[in-house]
Structure formats: structure tokens, C-alpha cells
BAZA-269227 format. One record per residue (C-alpha): x, y, z. Coordinates in steps of 0.1 Angstrom, whole numbers. Each point is the difference from the previous one (the first is absolute). Layout:
[[X Y Z]]
...
END
This chain:
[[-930 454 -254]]
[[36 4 20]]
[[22 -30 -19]]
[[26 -10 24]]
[[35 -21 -8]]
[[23 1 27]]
[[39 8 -7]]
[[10 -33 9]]
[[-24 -17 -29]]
[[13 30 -25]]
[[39 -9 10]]
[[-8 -38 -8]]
[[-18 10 -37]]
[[25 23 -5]]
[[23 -31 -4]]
[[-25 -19 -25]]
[[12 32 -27]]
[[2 34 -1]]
[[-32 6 -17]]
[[-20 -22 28]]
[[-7 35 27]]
[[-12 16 -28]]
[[-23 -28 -18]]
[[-14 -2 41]]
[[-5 38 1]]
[[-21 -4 -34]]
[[-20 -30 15]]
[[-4 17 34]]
[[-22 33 -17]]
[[-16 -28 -20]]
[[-9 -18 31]]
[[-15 33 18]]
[[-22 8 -26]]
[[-8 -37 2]]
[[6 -23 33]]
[[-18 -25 -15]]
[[19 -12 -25]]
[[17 -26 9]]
[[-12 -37 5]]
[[0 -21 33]]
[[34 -15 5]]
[[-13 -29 22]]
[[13 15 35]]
[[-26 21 18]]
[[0 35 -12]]
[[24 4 -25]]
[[-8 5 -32]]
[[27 -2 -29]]
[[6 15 -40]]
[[29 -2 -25]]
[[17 24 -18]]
[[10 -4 -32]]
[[39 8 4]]
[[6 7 -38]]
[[-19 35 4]]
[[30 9 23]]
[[35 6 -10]]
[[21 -27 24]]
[[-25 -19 15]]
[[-14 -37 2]]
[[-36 -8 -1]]
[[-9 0 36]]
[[-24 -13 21]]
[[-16 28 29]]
[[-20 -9 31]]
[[-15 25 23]]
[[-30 5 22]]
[[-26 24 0]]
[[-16 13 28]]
[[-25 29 8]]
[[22 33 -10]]
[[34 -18 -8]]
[[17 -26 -22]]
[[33 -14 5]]
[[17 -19 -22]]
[[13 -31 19]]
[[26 -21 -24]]
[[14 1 -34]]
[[9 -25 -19]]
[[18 -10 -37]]
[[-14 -23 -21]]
[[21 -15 -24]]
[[1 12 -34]]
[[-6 -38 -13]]
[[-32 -2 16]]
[[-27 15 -13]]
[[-7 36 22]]
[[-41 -7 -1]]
[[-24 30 1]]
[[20 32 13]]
[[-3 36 6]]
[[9 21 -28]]
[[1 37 -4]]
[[-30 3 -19]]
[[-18 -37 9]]
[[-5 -10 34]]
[[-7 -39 1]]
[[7 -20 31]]
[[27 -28 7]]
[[5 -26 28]]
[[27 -9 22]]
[[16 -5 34]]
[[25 14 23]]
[[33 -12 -10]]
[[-17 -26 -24]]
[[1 9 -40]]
[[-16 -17 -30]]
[[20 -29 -9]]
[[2 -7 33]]
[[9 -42 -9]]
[[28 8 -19]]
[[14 16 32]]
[[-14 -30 20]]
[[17 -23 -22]]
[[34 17 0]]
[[2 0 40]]
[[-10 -35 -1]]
[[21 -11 -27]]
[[31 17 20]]
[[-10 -19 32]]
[[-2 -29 -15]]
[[31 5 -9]]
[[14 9 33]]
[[-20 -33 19]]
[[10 -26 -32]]
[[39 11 10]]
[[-11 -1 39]]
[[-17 -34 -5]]
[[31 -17 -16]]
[[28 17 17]]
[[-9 18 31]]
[[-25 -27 14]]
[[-3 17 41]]
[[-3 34 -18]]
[[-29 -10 -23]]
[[-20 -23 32]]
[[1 36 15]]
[[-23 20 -22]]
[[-36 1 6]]
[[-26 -15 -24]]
[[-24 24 -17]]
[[-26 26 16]]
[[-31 -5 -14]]
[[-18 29 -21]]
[[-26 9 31]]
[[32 -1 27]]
[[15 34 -27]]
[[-36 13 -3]]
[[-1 2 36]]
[[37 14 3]]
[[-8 23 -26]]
[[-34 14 22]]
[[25 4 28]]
[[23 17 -11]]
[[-26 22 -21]]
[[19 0 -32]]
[[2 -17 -33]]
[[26 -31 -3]]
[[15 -1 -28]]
[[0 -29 -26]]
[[35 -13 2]]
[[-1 1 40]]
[[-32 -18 -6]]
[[12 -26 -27]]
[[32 -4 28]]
[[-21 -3 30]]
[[-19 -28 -18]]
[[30 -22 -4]]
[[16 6 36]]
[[-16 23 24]]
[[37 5 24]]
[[33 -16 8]]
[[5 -12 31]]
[[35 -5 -7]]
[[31 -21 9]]
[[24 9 32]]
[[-14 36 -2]]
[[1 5 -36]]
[[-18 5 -27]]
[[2 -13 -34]]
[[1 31 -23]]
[[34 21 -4]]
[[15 15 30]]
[[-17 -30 21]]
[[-31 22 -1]]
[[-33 -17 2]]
[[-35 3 -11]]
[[-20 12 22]]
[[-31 -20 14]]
[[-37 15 -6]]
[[-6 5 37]]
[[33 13 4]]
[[-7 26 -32]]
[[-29 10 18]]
[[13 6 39]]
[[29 18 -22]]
[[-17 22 -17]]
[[-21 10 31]]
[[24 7 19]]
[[15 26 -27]]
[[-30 15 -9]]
[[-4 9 43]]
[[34 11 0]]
[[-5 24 -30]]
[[-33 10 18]]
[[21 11 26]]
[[25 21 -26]]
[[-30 19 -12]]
[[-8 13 33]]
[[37 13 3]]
[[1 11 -37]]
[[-30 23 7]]
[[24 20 24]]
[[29 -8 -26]]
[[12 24 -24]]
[[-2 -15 -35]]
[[36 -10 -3]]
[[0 -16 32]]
[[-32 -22 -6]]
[[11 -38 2]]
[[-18 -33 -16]]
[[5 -29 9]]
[[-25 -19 -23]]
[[-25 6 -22]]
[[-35 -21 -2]]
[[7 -9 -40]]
[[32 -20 16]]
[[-9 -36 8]]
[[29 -19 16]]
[[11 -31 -14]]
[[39 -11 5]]
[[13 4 30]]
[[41 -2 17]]
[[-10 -34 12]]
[[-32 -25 4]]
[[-4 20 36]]
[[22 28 -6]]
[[-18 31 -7]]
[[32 26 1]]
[[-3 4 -34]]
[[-16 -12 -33]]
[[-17 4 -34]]
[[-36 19 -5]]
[[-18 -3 -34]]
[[-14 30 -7]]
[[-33 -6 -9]]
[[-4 39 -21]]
[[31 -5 -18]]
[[5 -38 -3]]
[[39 2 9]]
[[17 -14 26]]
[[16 28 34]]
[[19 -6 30]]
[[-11 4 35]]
[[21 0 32]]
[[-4 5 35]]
[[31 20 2]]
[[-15 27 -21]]
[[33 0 -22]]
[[-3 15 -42]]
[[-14 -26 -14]]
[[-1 3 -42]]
[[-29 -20 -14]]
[[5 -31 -17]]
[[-5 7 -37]]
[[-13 -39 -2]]
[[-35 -8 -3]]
[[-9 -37 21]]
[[1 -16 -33]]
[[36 13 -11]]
[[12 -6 36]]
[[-10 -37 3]]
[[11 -6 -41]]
[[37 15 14]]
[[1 -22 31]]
[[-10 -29 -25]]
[[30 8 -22]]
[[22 -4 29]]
[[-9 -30 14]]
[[7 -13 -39]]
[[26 18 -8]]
[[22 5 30]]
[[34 13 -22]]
[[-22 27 -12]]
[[-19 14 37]]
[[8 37 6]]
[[-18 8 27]]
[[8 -27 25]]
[[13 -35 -3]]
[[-19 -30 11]]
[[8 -32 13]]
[[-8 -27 26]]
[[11 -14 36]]
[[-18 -34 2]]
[[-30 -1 -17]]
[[-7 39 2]]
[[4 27 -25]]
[[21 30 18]]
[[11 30 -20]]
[[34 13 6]]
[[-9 33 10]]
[[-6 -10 35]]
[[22 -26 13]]
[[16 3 31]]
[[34 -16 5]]
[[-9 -34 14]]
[[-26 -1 -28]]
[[23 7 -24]]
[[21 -32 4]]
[[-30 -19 -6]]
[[-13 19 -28]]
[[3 -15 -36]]
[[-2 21 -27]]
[[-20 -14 -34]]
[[20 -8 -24]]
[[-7 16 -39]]
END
């Protein structure tokens, strides 16, 4: 049985620890001397284990989808599962037992949930009280079969703090072309998360067909099916933005100018907890500096001069 994991899945483990490609190499000749060892994840034909990360020097306890088809496996996503959770059944070097997860999702998952919704709460509470036009601009809730239904589109796992986010506001529609989150940025409706990631998912289509004629140093992508769009330069602004990775859980950069983007080293929770700290503690904000015109939050980082007359910054 041929056991495939493609480089971009081993560059994103190789970020969970050091010891992560090698704890995959052990699973992967345990998985072709068994491909039916994993469990049904609940999406339709992937199957999942755990590993039991203290067998491995520098690496987590990790969760591993993949699917198995006549003559091949490939391993699809890998994710950490917190060392305060309880790991469940996992593949060990000498025991093989099986383990359930989901893409992007680990055990423990409503601790996460709680975390993004305790940081948005956050964020709307300060909205509600002192950015009034700002807060009547975000959208209500998606219900749980609306991110089912996104999730089937897209054909990959959503993760449980985009989940536990989508079900207390599912966009931003914004005020005078902004967006509530730093930079002005906003989050991104479902349908527009959807048409997005279509639209870069045909354009890397198209990359592949030139990369097969590219040398390997010359080979270009421009997105990758694990990256699920969710912040974007402006409520209809799609020149730039935040992805979540759904493999890796951490935060990237995308932009239509193709510029070196680093990835964010935030995860959604860390990111919305930092914007929170800003809005309530202004004298302390690093990144960018928020503050209103009327009854609108606007960050400083992109004010234009007439703005800029109007533009109040919060006080400590």
C-alpha cells in the first residue's frame, strides 16, 4: 500500500515540532500494513487516528486524517491536540488502537469555542457601548447546517474556532467601506468565503498546468485547499486578507499582488484576544491604533487625510 503526504502537509507538521515528520513517517508504514485503522471522522471517506506524541522526541499528540483508496493512502490533515485534553486511543509503536477527529478540529474543541467567543464578546460588548454604527453592521449568527453546507463546499474540515466565530456573526458588512477588525479589515461573509475560495482554488488549477512545464524553482502557488479565507482588506475588498489554515490552525496572509507575505504567528483565538486588548486598552495597542469618526470604529492605519480630521482617537 503506496502512503502518500504531500510536501505542503509535511511543511505545515513540520511547524507543529521537529519530531512531527518523523512520528508521520512511523504512522504512515503502520498505516500500509494496515489502512484500516483509523475510525470514521464524520466527513465521507476519511478516516482518522492519534498518535501518542510522548513516543516522539519534540512532538505534540496529534490528530491524523487520511483516506484510503484502492492501492493508495494519503494522509489529508494533521492536527495537535492539546496536552490538557486527554489524547484518547492512539497509535503507538507497538499498539495500534484507533482515535477520532476532524480536519482542523482537536479534542477539546469547546474550550477553543469558548475562547473565540469569549474574545468576541469582548470586541461586540466594546462595539455595543461605544461604536454603536460599527456594531448594527455585523451579521447575526450562521446557523450550524449553513457551516455544514460551507464546509461540503469547500470539501474541507472547518475548524472549531472559525466555527464557534461563525456562530456569533457570520460577516461584517461594514461602515463607509470598513471593517471593524484592525487595519479596517473585515470579516468575511459565508457566501463571500465560499465564491473566494473558488475562485483561488481555479486560479491555482491553472498554476498547476504551468508548473507541470515549470522547473521546480519556478513553480508558483497561489493557494492551497487547507487555506479557508476569512478576513478580508474590506467588507467587499478582496485585495488582500487573512486565511485560517485549517492543517496548521494559524493564521497567513494572502494578496492579490503576490507580494512575500510572512504568516501570521496568531492563531484566530490569539488574534481576536489582541484586537480585544486594544479596543480596552488603547495606550497599550502596538499594532495599530483604533479610534472613531461618528459612531464608527476606524483604526489609524488607514485614514486618509480628510478622514483624519475627523478621526478621534480613544482615549486610555
Amino acid at each position: 500500500m503506496n502512503v502518500e503526504i504531500s510536501p505542503d502537509l509535511r511543511e505545515s507538521a513540520a511547524r507543529l515540532g521537529a519530531g512531527v515528520p518523523y512520528a508521520l513517517k512511523v504512522l504512515a508504514g503502520q498505516l500500509a500494513g494496515d489502512p484500516g485503522l483509523g475510525r470514521p471522522s464524520g466527513l465521507p471517506g476519511i478516516l482518522t487516528v492519534s498518535v501518542d506524541g510522548d513516543l516522539f522526541d519534540d512532538c505534540p499528540a496529534l490528530n491524523v486524517g487520511y483516506i484510503c483508496e484502492p492501492g493508495r493512502l494519503e494522509i489529508r490533515y494533521v492536527t495537535v491536540i492539546p496536552a490538557a485534553v486527554p489524547a484518547g486511543p492512539a497509535v503507538t509503536g507497538e499498539d495500534q488502537s484507533l482515535g477520532q477527529g476532524h480536519p482542523g478540529e482537536r479534542p477539546g474543541t469547546p474550550v477553543t469555542g469558548r475562547e473565540v467567543a469569549d474574545a468576541w464578546e469582548r470586541i461586540t460588548d466594546w462595539l455595543r457601548r461605544c461604536a454603536p454604527d460599527s456594531f448594527r453592521a455585523l451579521r447575526p449568527g450562521a446557523s450550524s447546517a449553513s457551516v455544514s453546507a460551507l464546509e461540503g463546499e469547500l470539501g474541507i474540515g472547518i475548524p472549531a474556532a472559525l466555527r464557534a466565530l461563525w456562530a456569533v456573526t457570520s460577516g461584517d458588512d461594514g461602515v463607509d467601506g470598513r471593517g471593524c477588525l484592525p487595519g479596517n479589515e473585515a470579516l468575511m461573509s459565508l457566501d463571500a468565503v465560499a465564491g473566494f475560495y473558488r475562485q483561488q482554488m481555479d486560479a491555482q488549477a491553472h498554476q498547476d498546468t504551468l508548473n507541470a512545464r515549470r522547473v521546480e524553482e519556478d513553480r508558483f502557488t497561489v493557494w492551497r485547499a487547507a487555506w479557508i479565507p476569512v478576513i478580508s482588506f474590506g467588507p467587499s475588498d478582496r485585495t488582500s486578507g487573512f486565511y485560517l489554515d485549517a492543517e496548521s490552525g494559524f493564521l497567513g496572509r494572502w494578496s492579490r499582488f503576490n507580494e512575500s507575505l510572512a504568516d501570521e504567528p496568531d492563531t484566530l483565538v490569539t488574534y481576536l484576544e489582541d484586537t480585544a486588548d486594544m479596543l480596552e486598552a488603547p495606550a497599550l495597542a502596538v499594532h495599530d491604533k483604533p479610534g472613531l469618526i461618528g459612531g464608527a470604529l476606524v483604526w489609524r492605519s488607514r485614514l486618509d487625510a480628510a478622514q483624519e480630521r475627523r478621526w478621534q482617537p480613544l482615549s486610555a
